[in-house]
C-alpha positions in Angstrom: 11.8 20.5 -18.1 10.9 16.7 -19.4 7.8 15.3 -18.5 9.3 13.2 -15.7 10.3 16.2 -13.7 6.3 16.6 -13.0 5.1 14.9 -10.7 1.0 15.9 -10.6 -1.2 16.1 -13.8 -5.0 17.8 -13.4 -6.8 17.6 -16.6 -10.4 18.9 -17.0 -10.9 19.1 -13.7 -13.7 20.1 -12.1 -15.3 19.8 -8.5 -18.9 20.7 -8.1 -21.2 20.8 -4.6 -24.6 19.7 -5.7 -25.3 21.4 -8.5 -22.6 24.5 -7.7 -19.7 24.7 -9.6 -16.5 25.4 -7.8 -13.7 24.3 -10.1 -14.4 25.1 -13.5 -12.0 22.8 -15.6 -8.5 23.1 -14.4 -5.2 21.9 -16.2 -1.8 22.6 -14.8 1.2 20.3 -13.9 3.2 20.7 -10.6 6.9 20.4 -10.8 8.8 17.8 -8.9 10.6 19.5 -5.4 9.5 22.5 -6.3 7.6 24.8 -4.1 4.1 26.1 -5.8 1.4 28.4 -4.3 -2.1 29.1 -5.1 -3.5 32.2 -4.6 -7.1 33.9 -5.1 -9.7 35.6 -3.2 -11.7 33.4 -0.8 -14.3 31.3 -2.1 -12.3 30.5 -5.5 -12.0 26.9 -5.1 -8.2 27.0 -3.2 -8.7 24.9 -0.7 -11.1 22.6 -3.0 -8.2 22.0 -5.2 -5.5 21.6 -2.6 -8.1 18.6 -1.1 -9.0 17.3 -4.8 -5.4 16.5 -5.0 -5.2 13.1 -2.3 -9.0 12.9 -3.0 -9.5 14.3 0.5 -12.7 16.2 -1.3 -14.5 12.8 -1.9 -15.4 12.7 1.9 -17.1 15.4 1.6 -20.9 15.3 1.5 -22.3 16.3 -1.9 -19.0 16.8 -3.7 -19.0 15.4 -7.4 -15.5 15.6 -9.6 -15.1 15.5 -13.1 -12.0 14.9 -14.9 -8.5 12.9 -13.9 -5.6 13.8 -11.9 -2.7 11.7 -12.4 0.4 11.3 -9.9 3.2 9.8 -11.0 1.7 9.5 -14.6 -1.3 7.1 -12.7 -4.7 8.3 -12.4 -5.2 8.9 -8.6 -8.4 7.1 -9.0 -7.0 3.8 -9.7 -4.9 3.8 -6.6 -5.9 2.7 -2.9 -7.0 5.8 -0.9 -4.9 5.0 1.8 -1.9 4.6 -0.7 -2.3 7.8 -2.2 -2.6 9.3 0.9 0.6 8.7 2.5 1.9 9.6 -1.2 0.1 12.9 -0.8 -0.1 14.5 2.7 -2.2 17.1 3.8 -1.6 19.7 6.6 -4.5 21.7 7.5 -5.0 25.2 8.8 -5.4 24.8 11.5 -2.9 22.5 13.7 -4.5 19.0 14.7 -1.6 17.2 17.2 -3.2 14.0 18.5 -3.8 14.3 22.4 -1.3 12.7 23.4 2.7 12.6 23.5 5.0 14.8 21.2 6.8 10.9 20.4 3.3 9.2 20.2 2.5 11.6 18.0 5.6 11.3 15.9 4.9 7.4 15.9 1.4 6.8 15.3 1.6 6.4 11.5 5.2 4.5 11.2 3.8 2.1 13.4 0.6 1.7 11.8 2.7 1.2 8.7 4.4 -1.6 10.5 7.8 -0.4 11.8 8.3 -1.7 15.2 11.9 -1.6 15.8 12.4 0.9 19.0 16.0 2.5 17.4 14.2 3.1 14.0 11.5 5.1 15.3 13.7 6.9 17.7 15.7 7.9 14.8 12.5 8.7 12.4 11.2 11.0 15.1 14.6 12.7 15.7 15.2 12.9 11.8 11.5 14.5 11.0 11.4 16.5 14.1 14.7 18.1 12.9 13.2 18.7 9.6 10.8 20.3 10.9 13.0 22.8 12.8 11.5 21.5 15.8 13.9 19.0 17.5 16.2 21.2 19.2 13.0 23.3 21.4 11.5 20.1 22.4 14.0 17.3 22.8 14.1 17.1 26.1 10.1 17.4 26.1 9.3 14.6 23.6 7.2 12.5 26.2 4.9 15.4 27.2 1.6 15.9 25.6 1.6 17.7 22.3 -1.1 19.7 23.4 1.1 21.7 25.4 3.1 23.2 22.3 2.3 26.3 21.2 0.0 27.1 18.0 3.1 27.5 15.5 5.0 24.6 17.2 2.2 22.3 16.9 1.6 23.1 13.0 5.7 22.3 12.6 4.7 18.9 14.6 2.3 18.1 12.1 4.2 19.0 9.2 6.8 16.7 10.8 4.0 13.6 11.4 3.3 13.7 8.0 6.6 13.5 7.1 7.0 10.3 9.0 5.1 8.2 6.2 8.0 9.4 3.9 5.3 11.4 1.6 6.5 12.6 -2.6 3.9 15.6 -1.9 3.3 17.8 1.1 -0.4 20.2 0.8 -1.0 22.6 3.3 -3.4 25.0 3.7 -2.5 28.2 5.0 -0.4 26.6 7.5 0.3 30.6 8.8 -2.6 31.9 8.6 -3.3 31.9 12.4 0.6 32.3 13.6 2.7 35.2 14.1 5.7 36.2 12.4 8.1 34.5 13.8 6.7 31.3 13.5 5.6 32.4 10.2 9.8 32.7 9.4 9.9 29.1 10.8 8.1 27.9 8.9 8.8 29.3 5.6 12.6 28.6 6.6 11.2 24.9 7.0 10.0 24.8 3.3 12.7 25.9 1.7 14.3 23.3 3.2 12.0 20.5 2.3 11.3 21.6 -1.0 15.0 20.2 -1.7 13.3 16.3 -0.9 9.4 17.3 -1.0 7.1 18.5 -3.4 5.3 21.3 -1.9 1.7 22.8 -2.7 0.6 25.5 -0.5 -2.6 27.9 -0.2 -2.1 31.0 1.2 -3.9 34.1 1.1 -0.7 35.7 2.1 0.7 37.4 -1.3 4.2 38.7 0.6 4.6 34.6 1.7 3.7 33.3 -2.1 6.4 35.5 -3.2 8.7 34.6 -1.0 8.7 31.3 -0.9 6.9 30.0 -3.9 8.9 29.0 -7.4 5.6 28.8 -9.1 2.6 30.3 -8.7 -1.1 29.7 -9.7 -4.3 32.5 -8.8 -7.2 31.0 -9.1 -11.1 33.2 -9.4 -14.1 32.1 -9.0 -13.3 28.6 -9.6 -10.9 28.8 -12.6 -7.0 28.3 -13.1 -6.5 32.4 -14.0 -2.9 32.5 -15.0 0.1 29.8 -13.6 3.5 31.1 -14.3 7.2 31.2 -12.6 6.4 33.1 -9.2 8.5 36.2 -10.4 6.8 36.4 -13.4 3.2 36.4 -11.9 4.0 39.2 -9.2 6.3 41.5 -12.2 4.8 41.2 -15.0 1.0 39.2 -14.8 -0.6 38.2 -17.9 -4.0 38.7 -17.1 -5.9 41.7 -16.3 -7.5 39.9 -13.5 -4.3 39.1 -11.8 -3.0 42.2 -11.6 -5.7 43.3 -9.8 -5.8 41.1 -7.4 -1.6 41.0 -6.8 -2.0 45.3 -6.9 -5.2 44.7 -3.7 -7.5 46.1 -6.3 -10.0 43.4 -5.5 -10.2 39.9 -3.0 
């Protein structure tokens, strides 16, 4: 794989909270359209890294980084925050639909953006909301509050609003955690499916979900990059010690 089929660079990265370490010096590359996971007991620096990635961690009081991550071959640093940010989407954990309509909803950033034309954004909601494996349950209830969805049909809605801004990279953290299987299925379904147009980066403390969906995985303890390999290869055959413990339950 040549160097343009990776689309994120972190080198000697490392995030700390005060004076707390929580990423100790991280290098990896993510793959272009490719799905990977990160895995590791709470508290390793997961979600840290997932929000270091659209410097979504520089909001946060007392966080200091150290090192460069590049997108695209540019330093993220050197690029607007809002930019990089519609480059690099985040989904949290837990679903946050505005509170209003399902098509406000759907509309609020391709408008901000400065689309205006009424047939565009009818087709931009229709196209992401199908994405999203969504359009079909709610077509005829795109004008009603997106309050009223339920938990795992308001995390596909925001999954989908991201979408909208046309992101390279999608970040979610443990988009599942809180939904049950079915929606769980959805959703990894959903994925799969993006990861044909999308660079994906997902936390999940799920290990069946990693292997399932991921093409590469990372495990992360106690605030270091562990072992980053092909998914299959981390779950067969792990090359650390410490990873096999944690893929076999031993510890985390």
């Amino acid at each position: 794989m040549n160097k343009m089929d990776k689309i994120l660079e972190v080198k000697n990265f490392s995030v700390s909270y005060d004076d707390k370490k929580i990423l100790k010096n991280i290098n990896m590359y993510i793959d272009r359209n490719k799905i990977t996971a990160i895995i590791g007991p709470s508290g390793c620096g997961k979600s840290t890294f997932l929000k270091s990635l659209n410097m979504m961690i520089t909001e946060e009081k007392g966080a200091k980084i150290f090192g460069d991550i590049f997108f695209e071959g540019k330093n993220i640093k050197d690029f607007e925050v809002e930019n990089l940010r519609k480059n690099i989407g985040l989904v949290f954990q837990t679903p946050t639909p505005f509170p209003f309509s399902i098509y406000k909803n759907m509309t609020y950033a391709p408008i901000y953006y400065g689309i205006k034309d009424k047939n565009q954004l009818d087709n931009l909601v229709k196209e992401k909301l199908k994405l999203a494996g969504l359009y079909d349950e709610i077509k005829d209830e795109i004008n009603k509050s997106a309050l009223s969805l339920s938990g795992g049909q308001q995390q596909r809605l925001c999954i989908a609003r991201e979408l909208t801004v046309e992101p390279e990279v999608l970040l979610l953290d443990e988009p599942c955690s809180a939904l049950d299987i079915q929606n769980t299925i959805k959703i990894e379904e959903m994925l799969k499916n993006l990861s044909k147009n999308y660079t994906i980066i997902i936390v999940t403390h799920n290990l069946a979900q990693a292997k399932r969906i991921a093409d590469k995985t990372a495990f992360f303890f106690d605030g270091e990059l562990v072992e980053y390999e092909d998914t299959e290869k981390i779950f067969s055959n792990p090359s650390d010690e410490k990873t096999k413990k944690y893929i076999n339950g031993i510890f985390g």
